[in-house]
PyMOL Python script that loads the backbone (N, CA, C, O; Angstrom):
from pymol import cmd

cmd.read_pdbstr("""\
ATOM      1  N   UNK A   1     -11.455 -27.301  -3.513  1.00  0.00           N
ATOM      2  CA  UNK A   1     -12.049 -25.985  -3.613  1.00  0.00           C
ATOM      3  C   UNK A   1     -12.175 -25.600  -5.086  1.00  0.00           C
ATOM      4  O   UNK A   1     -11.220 -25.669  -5.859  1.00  0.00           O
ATOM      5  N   UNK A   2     -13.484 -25.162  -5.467  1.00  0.00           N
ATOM      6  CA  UNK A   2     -13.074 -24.597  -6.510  1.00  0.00           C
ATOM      7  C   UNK A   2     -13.031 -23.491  -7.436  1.00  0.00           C
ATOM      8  O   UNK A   2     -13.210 -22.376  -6.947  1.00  0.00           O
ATOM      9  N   UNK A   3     -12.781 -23.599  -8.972  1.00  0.00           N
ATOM     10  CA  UNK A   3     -12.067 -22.309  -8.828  1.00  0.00           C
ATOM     11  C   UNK A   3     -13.047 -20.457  -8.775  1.00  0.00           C
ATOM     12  O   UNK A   3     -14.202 -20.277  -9.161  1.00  0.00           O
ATOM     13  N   UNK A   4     -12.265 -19.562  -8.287  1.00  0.00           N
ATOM     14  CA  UNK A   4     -12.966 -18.452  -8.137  1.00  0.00           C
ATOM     15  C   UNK A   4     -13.627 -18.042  -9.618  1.00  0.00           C
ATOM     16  O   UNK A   4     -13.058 -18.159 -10.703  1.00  0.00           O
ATOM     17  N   UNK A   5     -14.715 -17.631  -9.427  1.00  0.00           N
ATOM     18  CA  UNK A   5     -15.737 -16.892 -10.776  1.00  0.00           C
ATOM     19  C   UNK A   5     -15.508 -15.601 -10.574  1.00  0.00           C
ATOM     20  O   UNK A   5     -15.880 -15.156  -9.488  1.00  0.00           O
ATOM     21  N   UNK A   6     -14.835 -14.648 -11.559  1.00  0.00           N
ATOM     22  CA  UNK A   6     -14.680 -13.059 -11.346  1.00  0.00           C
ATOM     23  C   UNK A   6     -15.709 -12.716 -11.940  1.00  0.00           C
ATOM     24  O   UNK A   6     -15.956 -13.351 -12.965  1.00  0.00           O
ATOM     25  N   UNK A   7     -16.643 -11.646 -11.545  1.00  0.00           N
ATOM     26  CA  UNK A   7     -17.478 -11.152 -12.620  1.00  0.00           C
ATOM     27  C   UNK A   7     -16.967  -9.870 -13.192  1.00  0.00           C
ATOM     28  O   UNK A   7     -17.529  -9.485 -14.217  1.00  0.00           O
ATOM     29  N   UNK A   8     -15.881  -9.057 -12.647  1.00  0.00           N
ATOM     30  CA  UNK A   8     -14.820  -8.380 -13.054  1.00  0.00           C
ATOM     31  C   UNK A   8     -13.709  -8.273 -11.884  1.00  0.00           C
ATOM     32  O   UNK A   8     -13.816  -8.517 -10.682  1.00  0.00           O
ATOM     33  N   UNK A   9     -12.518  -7.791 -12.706  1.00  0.00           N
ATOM     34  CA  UNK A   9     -11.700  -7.188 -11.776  1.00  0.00           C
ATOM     35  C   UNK A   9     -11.083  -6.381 -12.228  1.00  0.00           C
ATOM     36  O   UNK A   9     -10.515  -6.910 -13.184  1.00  0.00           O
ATOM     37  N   UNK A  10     -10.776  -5.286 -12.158  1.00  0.00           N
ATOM     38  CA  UNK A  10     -10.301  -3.754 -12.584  1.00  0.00           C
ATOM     39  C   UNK A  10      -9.587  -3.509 -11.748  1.00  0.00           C
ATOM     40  O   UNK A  10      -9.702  -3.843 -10.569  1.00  0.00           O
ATOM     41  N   UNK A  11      -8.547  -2.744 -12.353  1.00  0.00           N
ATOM     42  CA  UNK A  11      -7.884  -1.549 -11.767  1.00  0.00           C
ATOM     43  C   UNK A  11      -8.128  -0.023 -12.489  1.00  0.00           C
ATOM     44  O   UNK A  11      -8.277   0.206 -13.689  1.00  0.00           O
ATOM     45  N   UNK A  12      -8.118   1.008 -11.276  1.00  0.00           N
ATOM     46  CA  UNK A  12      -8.489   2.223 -12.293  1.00  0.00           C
ATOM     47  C   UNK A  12      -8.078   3.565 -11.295  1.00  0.00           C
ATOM     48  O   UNK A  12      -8.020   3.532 -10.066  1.00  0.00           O
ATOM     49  N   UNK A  13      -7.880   4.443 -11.946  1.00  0.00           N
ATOM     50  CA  UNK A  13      -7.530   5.613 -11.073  1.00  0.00           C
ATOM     51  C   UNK A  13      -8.472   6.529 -10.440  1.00  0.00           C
ATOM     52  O   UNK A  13      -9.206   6.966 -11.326  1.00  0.00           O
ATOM     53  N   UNK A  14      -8.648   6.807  -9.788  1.00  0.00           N
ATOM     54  CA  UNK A  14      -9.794   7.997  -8.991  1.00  0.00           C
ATOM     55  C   UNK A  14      -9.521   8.552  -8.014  1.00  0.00           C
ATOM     56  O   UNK A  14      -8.872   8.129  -7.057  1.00  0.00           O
ATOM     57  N   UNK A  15     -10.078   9.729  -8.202  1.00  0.00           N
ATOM     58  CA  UNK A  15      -9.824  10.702  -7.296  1.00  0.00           C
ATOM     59  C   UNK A  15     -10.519  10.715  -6.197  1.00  0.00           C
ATOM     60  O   UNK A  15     -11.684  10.331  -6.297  1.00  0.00           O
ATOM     61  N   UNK A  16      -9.997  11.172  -4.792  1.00  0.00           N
ATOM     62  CA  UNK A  16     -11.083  11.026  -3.687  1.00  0.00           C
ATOM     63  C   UNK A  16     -10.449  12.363  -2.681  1.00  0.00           C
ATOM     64  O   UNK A  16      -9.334  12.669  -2.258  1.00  0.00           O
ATOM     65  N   UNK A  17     -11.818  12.930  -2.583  1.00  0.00           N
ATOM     66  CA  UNK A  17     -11.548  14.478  -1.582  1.00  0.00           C
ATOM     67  C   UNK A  17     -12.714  13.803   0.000  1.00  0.00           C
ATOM     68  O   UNK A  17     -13.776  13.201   0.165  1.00  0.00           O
ATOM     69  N   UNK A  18     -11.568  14.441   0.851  1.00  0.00           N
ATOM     70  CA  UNK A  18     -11.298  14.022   2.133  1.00  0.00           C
ATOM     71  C   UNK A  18     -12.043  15.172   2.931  1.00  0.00           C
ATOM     72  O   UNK A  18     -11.467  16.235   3.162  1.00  0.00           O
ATOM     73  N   UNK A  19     -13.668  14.861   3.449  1.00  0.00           N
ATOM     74  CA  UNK A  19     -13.736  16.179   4.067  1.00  0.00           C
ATOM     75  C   UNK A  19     -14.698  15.983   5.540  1.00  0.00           C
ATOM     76  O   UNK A  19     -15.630  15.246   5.862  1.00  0.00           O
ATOM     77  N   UNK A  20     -13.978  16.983   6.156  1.00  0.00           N
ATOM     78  CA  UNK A  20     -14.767  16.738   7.390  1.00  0.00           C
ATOM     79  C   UNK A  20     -15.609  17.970   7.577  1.00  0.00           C
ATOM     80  O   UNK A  20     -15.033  19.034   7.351  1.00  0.00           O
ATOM     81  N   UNK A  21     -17.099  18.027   8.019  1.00  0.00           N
ATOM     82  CA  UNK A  21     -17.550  19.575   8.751  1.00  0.00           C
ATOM     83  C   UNK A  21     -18.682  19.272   9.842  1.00  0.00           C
ATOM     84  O   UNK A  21     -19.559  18.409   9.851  1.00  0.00           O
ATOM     85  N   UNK A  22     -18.412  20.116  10.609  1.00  0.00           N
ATOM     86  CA  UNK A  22     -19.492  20.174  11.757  1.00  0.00           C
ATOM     87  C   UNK A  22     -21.238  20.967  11.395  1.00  0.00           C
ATOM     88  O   UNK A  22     -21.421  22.181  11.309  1.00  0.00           O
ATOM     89  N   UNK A  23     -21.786  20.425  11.316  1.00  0.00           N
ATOM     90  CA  UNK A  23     -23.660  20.971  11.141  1.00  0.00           C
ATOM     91  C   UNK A  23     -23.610  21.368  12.454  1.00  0.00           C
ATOM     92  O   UNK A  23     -22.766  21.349  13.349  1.00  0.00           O
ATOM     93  N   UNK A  24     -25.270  21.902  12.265  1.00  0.00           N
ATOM     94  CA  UNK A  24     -25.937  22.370  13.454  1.00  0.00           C
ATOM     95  C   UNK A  24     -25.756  21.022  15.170  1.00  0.00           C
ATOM     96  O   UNK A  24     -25.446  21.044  16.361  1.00  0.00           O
ATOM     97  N   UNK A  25     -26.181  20.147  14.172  1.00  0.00           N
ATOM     98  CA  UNK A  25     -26.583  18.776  15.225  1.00  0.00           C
ATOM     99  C   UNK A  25     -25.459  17.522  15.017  1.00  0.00           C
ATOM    100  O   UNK A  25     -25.536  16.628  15.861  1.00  0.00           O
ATOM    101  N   UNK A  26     -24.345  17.369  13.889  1.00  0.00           N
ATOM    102  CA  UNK A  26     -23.657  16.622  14.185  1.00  0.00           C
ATOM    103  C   UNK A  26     -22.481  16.707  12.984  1.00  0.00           C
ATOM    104  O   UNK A  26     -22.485  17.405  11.971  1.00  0.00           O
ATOM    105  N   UNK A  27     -21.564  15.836  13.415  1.00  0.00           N
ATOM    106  CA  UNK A  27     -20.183  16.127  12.690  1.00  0.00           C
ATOM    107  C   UNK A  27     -19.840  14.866  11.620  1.00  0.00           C
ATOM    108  O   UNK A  27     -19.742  13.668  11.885  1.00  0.00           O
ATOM    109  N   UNK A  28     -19.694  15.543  10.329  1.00  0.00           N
ATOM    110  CA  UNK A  28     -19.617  14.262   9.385  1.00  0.00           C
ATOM    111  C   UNK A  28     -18.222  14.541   8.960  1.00  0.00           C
ATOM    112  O   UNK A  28     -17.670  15.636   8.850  1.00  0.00           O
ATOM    113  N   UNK A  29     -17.694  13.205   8.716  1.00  0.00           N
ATOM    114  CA  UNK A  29     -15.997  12.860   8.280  1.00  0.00           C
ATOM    115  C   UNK A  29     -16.495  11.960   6.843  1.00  0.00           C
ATOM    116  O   UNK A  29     -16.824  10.775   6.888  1.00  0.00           O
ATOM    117  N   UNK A  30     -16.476  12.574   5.916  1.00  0.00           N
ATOM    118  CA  UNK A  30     -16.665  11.944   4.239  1.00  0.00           C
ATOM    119  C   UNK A  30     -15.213  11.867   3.569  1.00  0.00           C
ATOM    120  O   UNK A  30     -14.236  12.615   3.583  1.00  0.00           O
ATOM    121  N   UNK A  31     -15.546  10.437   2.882  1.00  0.00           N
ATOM    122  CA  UNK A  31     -14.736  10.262   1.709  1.00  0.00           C
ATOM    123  C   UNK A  31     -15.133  10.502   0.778  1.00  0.00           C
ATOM    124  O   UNK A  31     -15.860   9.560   0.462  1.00  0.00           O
ATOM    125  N   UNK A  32     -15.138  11.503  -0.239  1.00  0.00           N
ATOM    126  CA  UNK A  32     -15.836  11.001  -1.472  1.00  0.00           C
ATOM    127  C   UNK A  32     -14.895  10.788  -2.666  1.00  0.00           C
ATOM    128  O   UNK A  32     -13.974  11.552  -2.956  1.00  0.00           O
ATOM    129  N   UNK A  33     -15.231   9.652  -3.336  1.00  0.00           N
ATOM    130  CA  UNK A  33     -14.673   9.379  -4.594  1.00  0.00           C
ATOM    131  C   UNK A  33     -15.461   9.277  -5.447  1.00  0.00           C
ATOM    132  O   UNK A  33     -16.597   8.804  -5.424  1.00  0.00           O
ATOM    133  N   UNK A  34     -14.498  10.018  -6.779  1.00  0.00           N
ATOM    134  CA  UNK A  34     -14.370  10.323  -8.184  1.00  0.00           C
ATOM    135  C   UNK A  34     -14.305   9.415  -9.111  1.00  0.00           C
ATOM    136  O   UNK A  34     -13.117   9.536  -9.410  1.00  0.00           O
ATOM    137  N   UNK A  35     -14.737   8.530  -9.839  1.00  0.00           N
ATOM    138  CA  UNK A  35     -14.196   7.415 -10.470  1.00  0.00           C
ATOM    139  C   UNK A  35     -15.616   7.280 -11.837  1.00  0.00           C
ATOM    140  O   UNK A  35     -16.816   7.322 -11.566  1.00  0.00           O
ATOM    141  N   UNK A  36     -15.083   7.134 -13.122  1.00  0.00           N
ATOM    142  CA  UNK A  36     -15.896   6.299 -13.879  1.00  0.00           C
ATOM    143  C   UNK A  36     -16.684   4.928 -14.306  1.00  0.00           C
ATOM    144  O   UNK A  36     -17.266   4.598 -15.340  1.00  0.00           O
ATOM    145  N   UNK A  37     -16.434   4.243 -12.990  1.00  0.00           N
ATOM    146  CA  UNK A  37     -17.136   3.409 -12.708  1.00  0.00           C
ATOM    147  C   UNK A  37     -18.970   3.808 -12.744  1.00  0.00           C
ATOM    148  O   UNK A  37     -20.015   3.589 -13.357  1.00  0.00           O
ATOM    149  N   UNK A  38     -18.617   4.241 -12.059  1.00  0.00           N
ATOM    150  CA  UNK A  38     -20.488   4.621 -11.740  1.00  0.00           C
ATOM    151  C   UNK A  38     -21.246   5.559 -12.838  1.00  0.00           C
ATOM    152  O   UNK A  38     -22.335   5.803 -12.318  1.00  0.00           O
ATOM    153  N   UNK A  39     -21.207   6.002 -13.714  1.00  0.00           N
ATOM    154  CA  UNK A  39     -21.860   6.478 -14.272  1.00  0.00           C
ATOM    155  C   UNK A  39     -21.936   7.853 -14.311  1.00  0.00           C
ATOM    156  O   UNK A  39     -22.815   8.445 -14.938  1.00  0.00           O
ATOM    157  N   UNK A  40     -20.713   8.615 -13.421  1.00  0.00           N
ATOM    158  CA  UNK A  40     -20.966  10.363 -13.187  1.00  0.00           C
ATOM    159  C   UNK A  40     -21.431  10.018 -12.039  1.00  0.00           C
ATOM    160  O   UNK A  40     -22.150  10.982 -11.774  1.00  0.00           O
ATOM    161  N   UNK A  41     -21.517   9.266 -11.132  1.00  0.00           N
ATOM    162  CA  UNK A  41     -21.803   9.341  -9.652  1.00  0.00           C
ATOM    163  C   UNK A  41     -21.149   9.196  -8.638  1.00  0.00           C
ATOM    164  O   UNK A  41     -20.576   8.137  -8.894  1.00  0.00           O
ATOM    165  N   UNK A  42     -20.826   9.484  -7.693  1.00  0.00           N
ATOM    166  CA  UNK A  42     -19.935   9.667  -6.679  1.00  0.00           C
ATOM    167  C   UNK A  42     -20.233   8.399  -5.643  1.00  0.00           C
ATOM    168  O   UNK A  42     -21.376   8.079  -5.316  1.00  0.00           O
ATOM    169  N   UNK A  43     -19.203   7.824  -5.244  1.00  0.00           N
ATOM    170  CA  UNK A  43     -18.587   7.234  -4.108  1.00  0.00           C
ATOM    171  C   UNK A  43     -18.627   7.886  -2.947  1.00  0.00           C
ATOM    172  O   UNK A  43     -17.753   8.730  -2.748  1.00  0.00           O
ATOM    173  N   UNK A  44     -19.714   7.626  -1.856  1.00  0.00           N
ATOM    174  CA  UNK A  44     -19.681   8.945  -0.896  1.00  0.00           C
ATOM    175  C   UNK A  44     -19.739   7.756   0.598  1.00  0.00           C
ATOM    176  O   UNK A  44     -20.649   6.963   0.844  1.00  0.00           O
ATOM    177  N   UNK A  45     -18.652   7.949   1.287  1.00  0.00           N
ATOM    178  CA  UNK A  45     -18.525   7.025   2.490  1.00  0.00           C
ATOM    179  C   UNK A  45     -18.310   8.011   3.630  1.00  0.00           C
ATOM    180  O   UNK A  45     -17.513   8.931   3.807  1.00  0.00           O
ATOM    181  N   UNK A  46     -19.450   7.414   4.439  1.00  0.00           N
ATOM    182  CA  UNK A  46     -19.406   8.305   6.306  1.00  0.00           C
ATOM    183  C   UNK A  46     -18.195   7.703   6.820  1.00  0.00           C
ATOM    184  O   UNK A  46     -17.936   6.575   6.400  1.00  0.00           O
ATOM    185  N   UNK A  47     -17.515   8.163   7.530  1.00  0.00           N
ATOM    186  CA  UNK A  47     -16.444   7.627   8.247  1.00  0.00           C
ATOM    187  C   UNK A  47     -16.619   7.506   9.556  1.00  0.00           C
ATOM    188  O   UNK A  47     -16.079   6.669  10.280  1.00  0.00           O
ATOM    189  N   UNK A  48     -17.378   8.341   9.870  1.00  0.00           N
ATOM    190  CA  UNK A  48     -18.223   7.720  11.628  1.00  0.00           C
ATOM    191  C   UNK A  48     -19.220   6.829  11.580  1.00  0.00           C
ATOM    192  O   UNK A  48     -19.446   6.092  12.540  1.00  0.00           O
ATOM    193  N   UNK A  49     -19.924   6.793  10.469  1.00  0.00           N
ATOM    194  CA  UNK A  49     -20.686   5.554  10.727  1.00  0.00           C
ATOM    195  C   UNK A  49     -20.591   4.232   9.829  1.00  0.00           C
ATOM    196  O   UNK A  49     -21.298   3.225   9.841  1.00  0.00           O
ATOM    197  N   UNK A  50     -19.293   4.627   8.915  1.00  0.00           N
ATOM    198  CA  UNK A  50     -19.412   3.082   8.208  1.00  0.00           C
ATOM    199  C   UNK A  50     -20.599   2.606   6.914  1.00  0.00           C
ATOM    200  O   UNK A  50     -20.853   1.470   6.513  1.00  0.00           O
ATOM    201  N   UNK A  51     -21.137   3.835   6.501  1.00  0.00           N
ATOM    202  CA  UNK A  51     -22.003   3.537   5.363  1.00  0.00           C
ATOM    203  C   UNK A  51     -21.840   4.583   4.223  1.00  0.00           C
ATOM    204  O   UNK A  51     -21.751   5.810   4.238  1.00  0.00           O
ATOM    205  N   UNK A  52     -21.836   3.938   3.530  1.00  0.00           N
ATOM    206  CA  UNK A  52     -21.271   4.573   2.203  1.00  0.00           C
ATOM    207  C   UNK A  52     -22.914   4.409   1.013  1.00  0.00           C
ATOM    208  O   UNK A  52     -23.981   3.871   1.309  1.00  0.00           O
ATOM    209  N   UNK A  53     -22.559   5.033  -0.191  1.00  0.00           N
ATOM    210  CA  UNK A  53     -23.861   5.326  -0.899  1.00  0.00           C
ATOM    211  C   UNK A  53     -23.294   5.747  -2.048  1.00  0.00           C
ATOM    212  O   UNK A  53     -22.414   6.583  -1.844  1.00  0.00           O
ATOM    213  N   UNK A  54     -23.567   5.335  -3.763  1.00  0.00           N
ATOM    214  CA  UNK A  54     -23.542   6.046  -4.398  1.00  0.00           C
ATOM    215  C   UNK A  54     -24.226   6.847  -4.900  1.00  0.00           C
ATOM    216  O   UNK A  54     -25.373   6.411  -4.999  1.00  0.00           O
ATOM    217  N   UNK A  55     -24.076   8.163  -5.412  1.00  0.00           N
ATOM    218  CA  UNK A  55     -24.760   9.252  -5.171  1.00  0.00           C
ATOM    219  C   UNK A  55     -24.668   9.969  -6.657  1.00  0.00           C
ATOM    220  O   UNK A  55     -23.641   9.863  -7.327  1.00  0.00           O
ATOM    221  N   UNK A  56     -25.668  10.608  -7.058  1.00  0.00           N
ATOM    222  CA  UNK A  56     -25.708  11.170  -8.318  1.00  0.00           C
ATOM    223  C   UNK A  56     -26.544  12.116  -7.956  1.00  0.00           C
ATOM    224  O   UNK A  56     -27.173  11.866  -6.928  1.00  0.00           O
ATOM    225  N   UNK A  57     -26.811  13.390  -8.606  1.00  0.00           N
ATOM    226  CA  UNK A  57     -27.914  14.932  -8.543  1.00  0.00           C
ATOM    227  C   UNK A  57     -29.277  14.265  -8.214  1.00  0.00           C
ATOM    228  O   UNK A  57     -30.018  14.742  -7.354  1.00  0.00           O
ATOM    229  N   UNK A  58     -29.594  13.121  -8.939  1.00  0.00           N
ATOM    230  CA  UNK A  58     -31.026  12.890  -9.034  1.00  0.00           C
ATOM    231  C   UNK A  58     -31.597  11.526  -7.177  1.00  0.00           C
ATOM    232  O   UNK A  58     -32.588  11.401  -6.457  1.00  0.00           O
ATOM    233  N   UNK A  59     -30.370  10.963  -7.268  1.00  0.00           N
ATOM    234  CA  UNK A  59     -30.161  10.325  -5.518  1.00  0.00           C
ATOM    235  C   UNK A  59     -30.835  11.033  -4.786  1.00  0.00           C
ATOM    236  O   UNK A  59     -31.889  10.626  -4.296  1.00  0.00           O
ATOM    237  N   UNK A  60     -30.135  12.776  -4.475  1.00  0.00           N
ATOM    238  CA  UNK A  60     -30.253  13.592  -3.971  1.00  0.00           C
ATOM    239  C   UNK A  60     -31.766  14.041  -3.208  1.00  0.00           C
ATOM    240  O   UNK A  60     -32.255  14.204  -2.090  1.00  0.00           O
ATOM    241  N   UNK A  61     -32.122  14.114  -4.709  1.00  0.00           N
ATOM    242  CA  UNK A  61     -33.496  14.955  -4.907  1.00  0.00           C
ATOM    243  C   UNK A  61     -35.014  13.910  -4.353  1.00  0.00           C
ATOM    244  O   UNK A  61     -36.217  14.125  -4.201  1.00  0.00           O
ATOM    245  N   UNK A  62     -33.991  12.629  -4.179  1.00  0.00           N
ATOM    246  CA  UNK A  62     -35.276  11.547  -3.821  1.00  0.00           C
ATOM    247  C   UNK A  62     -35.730  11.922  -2.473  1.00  0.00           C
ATOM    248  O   UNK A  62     -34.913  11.596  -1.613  1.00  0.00           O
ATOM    249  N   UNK A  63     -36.659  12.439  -2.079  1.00  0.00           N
ATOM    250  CA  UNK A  63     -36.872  12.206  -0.559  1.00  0.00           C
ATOM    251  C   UNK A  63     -37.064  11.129   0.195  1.00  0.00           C
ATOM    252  O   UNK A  63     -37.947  10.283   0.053  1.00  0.00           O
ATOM    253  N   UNK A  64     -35.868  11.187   1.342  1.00  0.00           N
ATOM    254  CA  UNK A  64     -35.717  10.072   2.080  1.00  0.00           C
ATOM    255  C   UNK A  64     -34.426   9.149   1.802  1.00  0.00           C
ATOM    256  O   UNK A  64     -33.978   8.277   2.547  1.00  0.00           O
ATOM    257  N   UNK A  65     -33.971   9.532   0.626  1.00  0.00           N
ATOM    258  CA  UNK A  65     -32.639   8.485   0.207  1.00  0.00           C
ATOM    259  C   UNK A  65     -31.308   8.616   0.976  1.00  0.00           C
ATOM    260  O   UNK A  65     -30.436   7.758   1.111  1.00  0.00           O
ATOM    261  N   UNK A  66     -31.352  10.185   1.567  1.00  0.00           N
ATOM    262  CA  UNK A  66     -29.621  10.238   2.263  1.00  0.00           C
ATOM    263  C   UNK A  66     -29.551   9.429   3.520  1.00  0.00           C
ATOM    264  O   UNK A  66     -28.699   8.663   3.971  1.00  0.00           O
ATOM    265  N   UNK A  67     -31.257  10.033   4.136  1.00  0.00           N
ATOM    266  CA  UNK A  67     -31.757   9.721   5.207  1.00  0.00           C
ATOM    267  C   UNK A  67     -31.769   8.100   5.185  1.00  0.00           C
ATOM    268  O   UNK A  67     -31.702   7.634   6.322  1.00  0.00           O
ATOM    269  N   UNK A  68     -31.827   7.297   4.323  1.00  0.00           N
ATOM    270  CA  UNK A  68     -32.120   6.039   4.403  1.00  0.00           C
ATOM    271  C   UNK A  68     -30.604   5.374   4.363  1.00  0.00           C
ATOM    272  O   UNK A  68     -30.275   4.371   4.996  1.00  0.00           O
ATOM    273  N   UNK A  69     -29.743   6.154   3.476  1.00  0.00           N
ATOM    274  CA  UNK A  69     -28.672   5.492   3.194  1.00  0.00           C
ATOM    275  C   UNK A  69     -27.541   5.634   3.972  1.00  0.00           C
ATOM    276  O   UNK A  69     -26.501   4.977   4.034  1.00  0.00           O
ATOM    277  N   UNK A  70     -28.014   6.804   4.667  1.00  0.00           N
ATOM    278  CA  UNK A  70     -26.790   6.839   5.968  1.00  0.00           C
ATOM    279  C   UNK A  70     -27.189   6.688   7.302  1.00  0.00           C
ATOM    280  O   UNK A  70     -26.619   7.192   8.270  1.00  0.00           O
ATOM    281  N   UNK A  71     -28.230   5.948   7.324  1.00  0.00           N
ATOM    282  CA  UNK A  71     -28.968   5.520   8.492  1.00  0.00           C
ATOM    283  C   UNK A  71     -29.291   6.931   9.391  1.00  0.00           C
ATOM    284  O   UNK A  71     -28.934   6.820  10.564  1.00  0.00           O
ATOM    285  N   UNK A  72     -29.743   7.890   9.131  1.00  0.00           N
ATOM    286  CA  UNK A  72     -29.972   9.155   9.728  1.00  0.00           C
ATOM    287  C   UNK A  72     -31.443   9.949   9.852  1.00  0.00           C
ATOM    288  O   UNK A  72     -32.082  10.668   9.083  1.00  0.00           O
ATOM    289  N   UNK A  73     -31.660   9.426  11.281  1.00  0.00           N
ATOM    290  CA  UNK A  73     -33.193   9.320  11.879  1.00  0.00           C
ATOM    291  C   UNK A  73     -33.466  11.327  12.194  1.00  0.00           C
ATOM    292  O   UNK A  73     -34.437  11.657  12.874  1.00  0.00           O
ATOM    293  N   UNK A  74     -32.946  11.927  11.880  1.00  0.00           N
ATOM    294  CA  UNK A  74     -33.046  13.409  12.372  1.00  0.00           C
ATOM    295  C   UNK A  74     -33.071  14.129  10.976  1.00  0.00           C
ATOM    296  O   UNK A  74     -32.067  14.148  10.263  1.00  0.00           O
ATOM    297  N   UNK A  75     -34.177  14.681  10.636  1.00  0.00           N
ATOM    298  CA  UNK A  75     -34.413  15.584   9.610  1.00  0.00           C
ATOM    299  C   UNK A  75     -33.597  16.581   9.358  1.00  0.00           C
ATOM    300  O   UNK A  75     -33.063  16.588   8.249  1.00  0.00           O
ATOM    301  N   UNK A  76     -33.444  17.134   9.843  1.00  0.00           N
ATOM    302  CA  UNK A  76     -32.203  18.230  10.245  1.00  0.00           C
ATOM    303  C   UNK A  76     -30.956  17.612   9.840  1.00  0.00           C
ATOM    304  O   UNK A  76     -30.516  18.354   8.961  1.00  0.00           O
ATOM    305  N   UNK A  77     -30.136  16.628  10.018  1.00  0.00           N
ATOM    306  CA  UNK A  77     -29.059  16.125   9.809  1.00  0.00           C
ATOM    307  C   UNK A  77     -29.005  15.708   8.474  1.00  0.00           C
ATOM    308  O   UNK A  77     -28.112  15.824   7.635  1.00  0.00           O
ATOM    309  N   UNK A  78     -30.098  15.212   8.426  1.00  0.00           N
ATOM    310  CA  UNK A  78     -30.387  14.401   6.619  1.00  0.00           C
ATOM    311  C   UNK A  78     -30.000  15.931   5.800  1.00  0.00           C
ATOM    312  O   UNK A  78     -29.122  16.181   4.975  1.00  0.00           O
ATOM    313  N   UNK A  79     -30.827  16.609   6.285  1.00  0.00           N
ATOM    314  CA  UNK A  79     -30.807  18.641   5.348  1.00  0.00           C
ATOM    315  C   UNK A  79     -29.615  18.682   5.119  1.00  0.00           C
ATOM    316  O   UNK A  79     -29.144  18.704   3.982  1.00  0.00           O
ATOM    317  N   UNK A  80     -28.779  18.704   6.456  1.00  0.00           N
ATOM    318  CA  UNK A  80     -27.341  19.410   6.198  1.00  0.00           C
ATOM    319  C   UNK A  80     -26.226  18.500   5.742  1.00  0.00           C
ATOM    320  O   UNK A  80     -25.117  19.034   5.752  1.00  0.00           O
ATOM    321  N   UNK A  81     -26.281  17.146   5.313  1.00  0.00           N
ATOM    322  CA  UNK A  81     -25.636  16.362   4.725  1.00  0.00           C
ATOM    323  C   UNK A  81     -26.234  16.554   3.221  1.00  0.00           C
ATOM    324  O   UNK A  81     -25.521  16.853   2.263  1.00  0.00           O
ATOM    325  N   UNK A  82     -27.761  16.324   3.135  1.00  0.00           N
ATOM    326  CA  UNK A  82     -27.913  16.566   1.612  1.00  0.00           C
ATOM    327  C   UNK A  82     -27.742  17.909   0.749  1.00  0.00           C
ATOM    328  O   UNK A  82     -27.886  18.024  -0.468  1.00  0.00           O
ATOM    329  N   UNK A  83     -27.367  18.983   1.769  1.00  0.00           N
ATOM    330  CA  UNK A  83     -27.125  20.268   1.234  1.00  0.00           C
ATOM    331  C   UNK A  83     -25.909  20.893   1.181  1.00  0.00           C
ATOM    332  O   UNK A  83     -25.763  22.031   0.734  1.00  0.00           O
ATOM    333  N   UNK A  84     -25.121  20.280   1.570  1.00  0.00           N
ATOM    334  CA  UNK A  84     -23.309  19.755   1.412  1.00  0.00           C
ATOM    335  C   UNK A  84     -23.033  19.142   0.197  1.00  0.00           C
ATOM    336  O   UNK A  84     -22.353  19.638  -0.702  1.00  0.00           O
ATOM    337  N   UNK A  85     -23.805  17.581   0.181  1.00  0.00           N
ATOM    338  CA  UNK A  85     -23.396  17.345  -0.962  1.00  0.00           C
ATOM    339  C   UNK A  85     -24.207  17.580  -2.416  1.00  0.00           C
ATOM    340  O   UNK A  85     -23.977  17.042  -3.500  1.00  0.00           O
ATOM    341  N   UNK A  86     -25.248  18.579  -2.062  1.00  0.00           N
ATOM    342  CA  UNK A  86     -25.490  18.999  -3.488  1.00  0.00           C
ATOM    343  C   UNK A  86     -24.970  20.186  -4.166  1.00  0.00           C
ATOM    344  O   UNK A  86     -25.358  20.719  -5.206  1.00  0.00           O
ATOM    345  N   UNK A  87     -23.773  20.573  -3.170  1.00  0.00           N
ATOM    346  CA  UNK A  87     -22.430  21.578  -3.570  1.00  0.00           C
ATOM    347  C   UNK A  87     -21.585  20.958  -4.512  1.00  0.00           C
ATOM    348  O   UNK A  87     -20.878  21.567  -5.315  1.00  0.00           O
ATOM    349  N   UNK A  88     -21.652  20.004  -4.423  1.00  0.00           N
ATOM    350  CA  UNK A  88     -20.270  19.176  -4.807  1.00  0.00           C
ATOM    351  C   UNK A  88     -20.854  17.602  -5.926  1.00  0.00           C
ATOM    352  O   UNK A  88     -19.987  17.085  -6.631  1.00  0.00           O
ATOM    353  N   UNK A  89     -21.646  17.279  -5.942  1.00  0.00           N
ATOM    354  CA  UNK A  89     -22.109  16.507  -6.789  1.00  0.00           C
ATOM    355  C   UNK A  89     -22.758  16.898  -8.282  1.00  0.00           C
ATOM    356  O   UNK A  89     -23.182  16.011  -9.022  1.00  0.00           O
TER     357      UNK A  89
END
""", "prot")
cmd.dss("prot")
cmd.show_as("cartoon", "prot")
cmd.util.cbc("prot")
cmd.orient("prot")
């Protein structure tokens, strides 16, 4: 076997706020993490569905990106996830 190629490996500290809320049409359980890795962008993971996204102000503003990145076919749901996290990003 041979040997492993790292293209990095880090350790680093970050913060991560734990939040759950109910919308009109469905209930999201988020992780989001804090970390300087990304550039000022957030670590943002669904916990009901297993897809995560990093996320910055300008992500946001793309139409179609939350919707694409959290697999979320209902306009309405995409709104109230992208208008949550443009509280907090």
């Amino acid at each position: 076997m041979s040997e492993r190629f790292f293209l990095y490996d880090d350790e680093e500290e970050t913060n991560t706020r734990f939040v759950s809320f109910m919308g009109e049409a469905q209930r999201f359980d988020l992780a989001i993490t804090t970390t300087s890795r990304h550039y000022g962008k957030k670590l943002v993971l669904d916990m009901q569905s297993n897809r995560f996204a990093i996320l910055g102000s300008d992500d946001l503003e793309t139409e179609g990106y939350i919707e694409r990145a959290f697999d979320i076919s209902d306009e309405e749901e995409g709104n109230e996830l992208r208008n949550f996290l443009l509280e907090i990003i």
